[in-house]
C-alpha positions as a printed NumPy array, in Angstrom:
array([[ -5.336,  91.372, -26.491],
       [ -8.011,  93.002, -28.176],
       [ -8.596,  95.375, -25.636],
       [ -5.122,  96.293, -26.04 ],
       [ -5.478,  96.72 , -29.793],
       [ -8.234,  98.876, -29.652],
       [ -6.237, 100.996, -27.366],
       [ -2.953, 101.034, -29.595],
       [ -4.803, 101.609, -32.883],
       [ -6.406, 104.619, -32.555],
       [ -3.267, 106.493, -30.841],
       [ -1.011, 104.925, -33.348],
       [ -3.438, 106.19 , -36.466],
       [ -3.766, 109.909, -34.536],
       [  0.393, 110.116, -34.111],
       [  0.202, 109.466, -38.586],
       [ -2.582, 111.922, -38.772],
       [ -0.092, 114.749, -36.571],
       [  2.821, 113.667, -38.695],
       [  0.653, 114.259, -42.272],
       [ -0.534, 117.456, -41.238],
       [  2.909, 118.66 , -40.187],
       [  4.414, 117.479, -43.48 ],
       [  1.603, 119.095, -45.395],
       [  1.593, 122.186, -43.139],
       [  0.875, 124.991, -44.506],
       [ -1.534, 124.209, -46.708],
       [ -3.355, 128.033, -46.866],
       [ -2.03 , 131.202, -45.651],
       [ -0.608, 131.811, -41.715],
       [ -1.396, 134.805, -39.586],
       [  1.682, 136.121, -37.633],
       [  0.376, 138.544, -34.623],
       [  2.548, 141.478, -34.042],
       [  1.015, 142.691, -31.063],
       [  2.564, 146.471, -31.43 ],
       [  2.021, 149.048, -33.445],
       [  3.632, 149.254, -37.284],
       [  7.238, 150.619, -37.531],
       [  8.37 , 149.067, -34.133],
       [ 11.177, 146.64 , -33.451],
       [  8.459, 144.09 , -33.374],
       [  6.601, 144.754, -36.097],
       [  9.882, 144.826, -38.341],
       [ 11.067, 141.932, -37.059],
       [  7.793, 139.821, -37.546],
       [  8.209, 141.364, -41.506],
       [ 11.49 , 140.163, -42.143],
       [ 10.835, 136.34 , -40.789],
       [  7.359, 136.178, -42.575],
       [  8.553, 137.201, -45.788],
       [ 11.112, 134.248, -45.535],
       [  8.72 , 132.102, -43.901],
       [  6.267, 132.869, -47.142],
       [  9.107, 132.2  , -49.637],
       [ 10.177, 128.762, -47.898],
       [  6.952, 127.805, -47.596],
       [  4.903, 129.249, -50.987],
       [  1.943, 130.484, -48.526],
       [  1.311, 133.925, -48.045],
       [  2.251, 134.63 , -44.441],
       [  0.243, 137.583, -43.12 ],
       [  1.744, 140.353, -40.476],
       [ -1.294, 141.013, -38.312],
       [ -0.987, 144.089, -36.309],
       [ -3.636, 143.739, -32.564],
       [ -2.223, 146.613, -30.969],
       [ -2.874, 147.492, -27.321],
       [ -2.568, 147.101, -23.237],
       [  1.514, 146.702, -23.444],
       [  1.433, 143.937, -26.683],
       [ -1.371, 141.46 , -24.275],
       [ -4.42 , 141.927, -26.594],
       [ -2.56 , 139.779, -29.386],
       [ -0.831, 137.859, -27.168],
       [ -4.071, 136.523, -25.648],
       [ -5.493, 136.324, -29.231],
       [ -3.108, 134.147, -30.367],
       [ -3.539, 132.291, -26.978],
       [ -7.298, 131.985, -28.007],
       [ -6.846, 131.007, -31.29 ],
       [ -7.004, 127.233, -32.895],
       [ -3.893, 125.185, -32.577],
       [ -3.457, 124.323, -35.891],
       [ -0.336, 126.539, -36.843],
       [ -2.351, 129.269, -38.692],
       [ -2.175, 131.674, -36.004],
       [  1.051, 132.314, -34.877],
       [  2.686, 134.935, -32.389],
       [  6.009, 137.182, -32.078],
       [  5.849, 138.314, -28.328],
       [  9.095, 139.   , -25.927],
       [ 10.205, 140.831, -23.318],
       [  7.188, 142.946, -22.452],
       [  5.131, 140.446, -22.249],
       [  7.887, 138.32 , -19.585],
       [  7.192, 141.473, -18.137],
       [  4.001, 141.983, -18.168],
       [  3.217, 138.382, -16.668],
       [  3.477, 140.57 , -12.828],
       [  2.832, 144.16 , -13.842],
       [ -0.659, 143.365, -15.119],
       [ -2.987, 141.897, -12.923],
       [ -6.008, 140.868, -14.926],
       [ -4.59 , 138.952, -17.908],
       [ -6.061, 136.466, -19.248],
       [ -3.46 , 134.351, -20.385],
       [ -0.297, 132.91 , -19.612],
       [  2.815, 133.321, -21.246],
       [  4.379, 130.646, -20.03 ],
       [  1.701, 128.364, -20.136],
       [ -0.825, 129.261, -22.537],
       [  1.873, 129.649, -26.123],
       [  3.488, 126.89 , -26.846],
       [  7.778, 128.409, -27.24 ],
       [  8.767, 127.976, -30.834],
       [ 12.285, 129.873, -31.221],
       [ 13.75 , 132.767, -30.2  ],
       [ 14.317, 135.364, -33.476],
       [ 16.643, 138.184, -32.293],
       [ 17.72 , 140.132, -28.866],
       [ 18.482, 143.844, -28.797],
       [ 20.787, 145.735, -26.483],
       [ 20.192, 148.908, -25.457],
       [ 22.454, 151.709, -23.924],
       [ 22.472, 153.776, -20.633],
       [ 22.909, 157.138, -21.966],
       [ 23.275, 160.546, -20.619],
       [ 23.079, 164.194, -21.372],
       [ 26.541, 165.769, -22.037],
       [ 26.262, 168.125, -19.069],
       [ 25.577, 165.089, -16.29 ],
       [ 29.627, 164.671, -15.142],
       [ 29.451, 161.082, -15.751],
       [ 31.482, 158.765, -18.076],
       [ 31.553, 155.088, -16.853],
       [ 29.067, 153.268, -14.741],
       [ 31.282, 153.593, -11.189],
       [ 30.82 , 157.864, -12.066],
       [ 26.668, 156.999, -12.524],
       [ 26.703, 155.195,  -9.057],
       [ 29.256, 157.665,  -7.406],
       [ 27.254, 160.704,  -8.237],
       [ 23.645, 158.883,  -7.41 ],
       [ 25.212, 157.554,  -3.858],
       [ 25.971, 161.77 ,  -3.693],
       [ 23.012, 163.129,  -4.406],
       [ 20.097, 160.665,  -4.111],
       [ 16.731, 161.469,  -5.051],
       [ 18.163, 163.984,  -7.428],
       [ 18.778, 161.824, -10.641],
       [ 15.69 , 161.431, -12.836],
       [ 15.645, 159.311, -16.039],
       [ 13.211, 158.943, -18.504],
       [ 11.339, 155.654, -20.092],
       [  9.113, 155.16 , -22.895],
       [  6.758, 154.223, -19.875],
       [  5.959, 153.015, -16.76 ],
       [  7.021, 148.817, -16.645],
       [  8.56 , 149.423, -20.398],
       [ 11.954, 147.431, -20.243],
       [ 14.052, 150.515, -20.756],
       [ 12.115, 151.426, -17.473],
       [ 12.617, 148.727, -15.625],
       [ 16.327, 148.315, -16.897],
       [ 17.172, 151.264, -14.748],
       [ 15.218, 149.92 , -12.11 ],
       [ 17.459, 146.548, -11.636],
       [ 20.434, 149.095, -11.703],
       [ 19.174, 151.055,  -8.998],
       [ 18.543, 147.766,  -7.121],
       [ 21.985, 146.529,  -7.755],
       [ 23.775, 149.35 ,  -7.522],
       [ 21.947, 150.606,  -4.211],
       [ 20.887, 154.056,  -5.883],
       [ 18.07 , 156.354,  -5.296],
       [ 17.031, 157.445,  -8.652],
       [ 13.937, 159.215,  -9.573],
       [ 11.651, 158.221, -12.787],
       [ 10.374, 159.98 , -15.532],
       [  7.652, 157.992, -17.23 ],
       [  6.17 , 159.629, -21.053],
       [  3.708, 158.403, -22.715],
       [  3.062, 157.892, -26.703],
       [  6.871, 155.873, -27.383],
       [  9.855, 157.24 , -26.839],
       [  9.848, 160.114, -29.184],
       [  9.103, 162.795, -26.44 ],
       [ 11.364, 161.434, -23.595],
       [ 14.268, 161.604, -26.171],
       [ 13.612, 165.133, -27.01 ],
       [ 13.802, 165.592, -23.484],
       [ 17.01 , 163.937, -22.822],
       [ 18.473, 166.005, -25.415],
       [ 17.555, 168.904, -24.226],
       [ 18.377, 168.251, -20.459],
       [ 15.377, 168.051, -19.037],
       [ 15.998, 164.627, -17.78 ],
       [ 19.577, 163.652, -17.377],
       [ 19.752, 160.177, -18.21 ],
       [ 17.775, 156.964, -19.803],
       [ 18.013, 153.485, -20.876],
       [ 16.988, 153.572, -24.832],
       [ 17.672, 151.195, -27.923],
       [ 20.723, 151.511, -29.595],
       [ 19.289, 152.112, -33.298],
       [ 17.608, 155.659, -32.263],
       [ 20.216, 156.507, -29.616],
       [ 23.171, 155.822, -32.859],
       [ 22.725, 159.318, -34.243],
       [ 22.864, 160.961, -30.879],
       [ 25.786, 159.403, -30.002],
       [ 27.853, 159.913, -33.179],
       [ 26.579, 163.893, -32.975],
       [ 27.982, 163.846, -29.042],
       [ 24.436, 165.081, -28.007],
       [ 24.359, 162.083, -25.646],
       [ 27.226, 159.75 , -23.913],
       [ 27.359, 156.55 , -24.1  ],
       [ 27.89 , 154.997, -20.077],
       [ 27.25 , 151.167, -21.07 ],
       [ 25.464, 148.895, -22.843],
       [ 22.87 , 147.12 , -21.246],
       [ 23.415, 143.594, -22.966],
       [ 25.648, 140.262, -21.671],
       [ 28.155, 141.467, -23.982],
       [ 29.223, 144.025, -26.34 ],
       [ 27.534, 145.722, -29.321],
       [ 29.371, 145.445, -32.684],
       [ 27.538, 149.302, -32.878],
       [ 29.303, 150.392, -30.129],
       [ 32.661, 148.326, -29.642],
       [ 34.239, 150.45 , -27.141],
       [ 31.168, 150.624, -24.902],
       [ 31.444, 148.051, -22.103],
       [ 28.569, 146.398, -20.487],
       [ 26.912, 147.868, -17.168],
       [ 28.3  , 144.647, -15.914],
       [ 31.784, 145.112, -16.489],
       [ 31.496, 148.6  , -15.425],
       [ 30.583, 147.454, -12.17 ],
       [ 27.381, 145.603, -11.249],
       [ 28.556, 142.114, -12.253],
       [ 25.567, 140.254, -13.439],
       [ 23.888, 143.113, -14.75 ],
       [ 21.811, 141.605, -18.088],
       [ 19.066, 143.367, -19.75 ],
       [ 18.4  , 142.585, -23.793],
       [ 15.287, 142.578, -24.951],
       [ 14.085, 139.686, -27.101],
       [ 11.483, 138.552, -29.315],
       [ 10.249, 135.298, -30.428],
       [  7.534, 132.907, -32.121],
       [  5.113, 131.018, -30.221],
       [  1.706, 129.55 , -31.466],
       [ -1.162, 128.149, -28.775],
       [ -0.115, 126.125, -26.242],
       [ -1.613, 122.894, -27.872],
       [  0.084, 123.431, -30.849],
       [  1.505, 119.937, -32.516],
       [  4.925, 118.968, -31.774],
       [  5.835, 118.548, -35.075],
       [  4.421, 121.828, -36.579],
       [  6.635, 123.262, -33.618],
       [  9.815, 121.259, -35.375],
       [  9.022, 122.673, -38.77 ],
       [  8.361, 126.176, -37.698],
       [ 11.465, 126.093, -35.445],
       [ 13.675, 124.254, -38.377],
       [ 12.604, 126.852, -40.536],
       [ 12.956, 130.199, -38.51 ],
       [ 16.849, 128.932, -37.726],
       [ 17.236, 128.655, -41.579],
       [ 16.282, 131.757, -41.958],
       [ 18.536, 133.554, -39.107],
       [ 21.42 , 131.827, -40.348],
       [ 20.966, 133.786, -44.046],
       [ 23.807, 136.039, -44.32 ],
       [ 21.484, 138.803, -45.836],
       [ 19.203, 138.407, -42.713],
       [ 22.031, 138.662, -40.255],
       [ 23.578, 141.651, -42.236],
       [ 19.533, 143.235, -42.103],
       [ 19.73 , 142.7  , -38.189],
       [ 22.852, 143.667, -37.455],
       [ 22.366, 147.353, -39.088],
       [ 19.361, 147.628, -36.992],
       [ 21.625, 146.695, -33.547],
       [ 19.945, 142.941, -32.943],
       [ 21.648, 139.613, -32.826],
       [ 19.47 , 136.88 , -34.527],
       [ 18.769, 134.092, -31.531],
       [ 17.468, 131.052, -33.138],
       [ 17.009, 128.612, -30.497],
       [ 15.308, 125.247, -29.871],
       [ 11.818, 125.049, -28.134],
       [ 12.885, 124.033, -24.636],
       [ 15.558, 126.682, -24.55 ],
       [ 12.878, 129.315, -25.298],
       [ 10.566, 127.824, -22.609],
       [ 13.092, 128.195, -20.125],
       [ 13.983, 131.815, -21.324],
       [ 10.182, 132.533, -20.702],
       [ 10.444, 130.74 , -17.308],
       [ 13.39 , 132.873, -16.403],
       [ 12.324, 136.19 , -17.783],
       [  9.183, 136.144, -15.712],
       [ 10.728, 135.37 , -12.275],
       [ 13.617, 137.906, -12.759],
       [ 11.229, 140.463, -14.047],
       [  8.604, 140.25 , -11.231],
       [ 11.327, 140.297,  -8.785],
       [ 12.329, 144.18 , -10.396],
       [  8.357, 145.063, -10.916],
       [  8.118, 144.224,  -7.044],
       [ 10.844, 145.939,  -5.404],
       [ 10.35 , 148.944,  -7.836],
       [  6.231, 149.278,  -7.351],
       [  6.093, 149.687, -11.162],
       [  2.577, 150.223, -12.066],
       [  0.919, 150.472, -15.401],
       [ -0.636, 154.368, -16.059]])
């Protein structure tokens, strides 16, 4: 018996202990890494939920920019860092992707951040220049089967999602397709596409809007499981065609991977509080994203299934980092 009480004791008093610190959690101010650079979806994403977070929670919460190698320098900061809820992470896509097109990371995603919630997802669009004779996704695929090898389309770089978007389409749709990588954001490969020098791309919806509504570029699908309230009468690649076809890129808090359960529950509470404001939802919805609140496990499985389906495309494409 008294073995057994020493036993139970001290794992009964350090289950209090986790539930005290969550309940006075935070006591001092949080870092949030944004691993990419100011300005970005990201980084304006991570804004909005720490300024909430800060209010709810009378801490300041800090925006920490670690720029650099595709988002993976602050991801494996944050992996580094003490799990105590002070450092926490807004990582997505990229780095789901990044899991198979880097090969000497030093972390995990899906096992060195513990999955807090999922914030928001953005579509994006498969656009074309004006003078390409394409208008739904069966024209894209008719014209590629045609002339193959003789499409190109642009990306923000090489293993970017936009990149590897078109990639899975190419797969899918059994295209030959030709890639234009650029390097420095998307700025330059835009001012390409508008001026013809590459004929199609894969790009977010907020910069492609003012293209779109000046008929400078046309609109073939969006890229997303469903439809964009920006762009109601564009269908999605998969019900032009490629049933199936789902890329949205997402972003969403995590913290180390030993980071207490019920810090995770407050965080997680919190962050859906937030996404269910209607000013928040109005603030994402102008800027083309859905908020995605969503519980721990259903992150961890996002993460799970974002890494196999993306290393799957990275493979069969040969994507390679510059």
């Amino acid at each position: 018996m008294c073995s057994l009480f020493r036993l139970f004791v001290p794992a009964l008093l350090a289950g209090c202990v986790t539930t005290a610190a969550a309940q006075d959690y935070p006591r001092k101010a949080v870092r949030v890494i944004a691993p990419f650079a100011p300005g970005g979806a990201t980084d304006l994403l991570a804004r909005l939920v720490t300024q909430k977070l800060s209010d709810r929670w009378g801490q300041s919460v800090l925006v920490d920019n670690r720029t650099g190698a595709g988002g993976h320098i602050g991801a494996e900061l944050a992996a580094r860092a003490a799990p105590d809820g002070y450092t926490l992470l807004v990582a997505g896509a990229p780095h789901a992707i990044g899991m198979s097109l880097y090969r000497k990371l030093s972390y995990d995603l899906a096992k060195d951040l513990a999955p807090i919630s999922n914030l928001a997802t953005y579509p994006s669009a498969i656009v074309v220049h004006p003078s390409l004779p394409v208008r739904t996704v069966k024209d894209l695929i008719a014209i590629a089967k045609a002339q193959p090898g003789q499409l190109n389309f642009g990306s923000a770089g090489s293993g970017s999602p936009n990149h590897l978007a078109l990639e899975l389409f190419k797969t899918m749709a059994k295209v030959n397709m030709v890639h234009v990588p650029y390097k420095g954001g998307s700025g330059q490969m835009v001012g390409d596409l508008l001026a013809g020098h590459v004929q199609l791309a894969s790009i977010g919806l907020p910069p492609a809007m003012p293209h779109i509504k000046a008929g400078k570029l046309r609109v073939i699908a969006v890229t997303g499981a469903k439809r964009s309230p920006l762009l109601p009468e564009a269908p999605t690649v998969s019900e032009g065609g490629l049933t199936g076809f789902d890329v949205t890129s997402w972003y969403a808090m995590f913290g180390p991977a030993a980071l207490p359960r019920d810090i995770v529950a407050k965080v997680n509470a919190d962050i859906a509080a937030i996404l269910a404001a209607p000013d928040i939802k109005e603030r994402l919805a102008s800027s083309g994203a859905d908020p995605a609140p969503t519980s721990p496990e259903e992150l961890g499985r996002l993460v799970r299934e974002e890494i196999a389906k993306w290393a799957k495309v990275v493979a069969e494409s040969g994507a390679k980092i510059d």
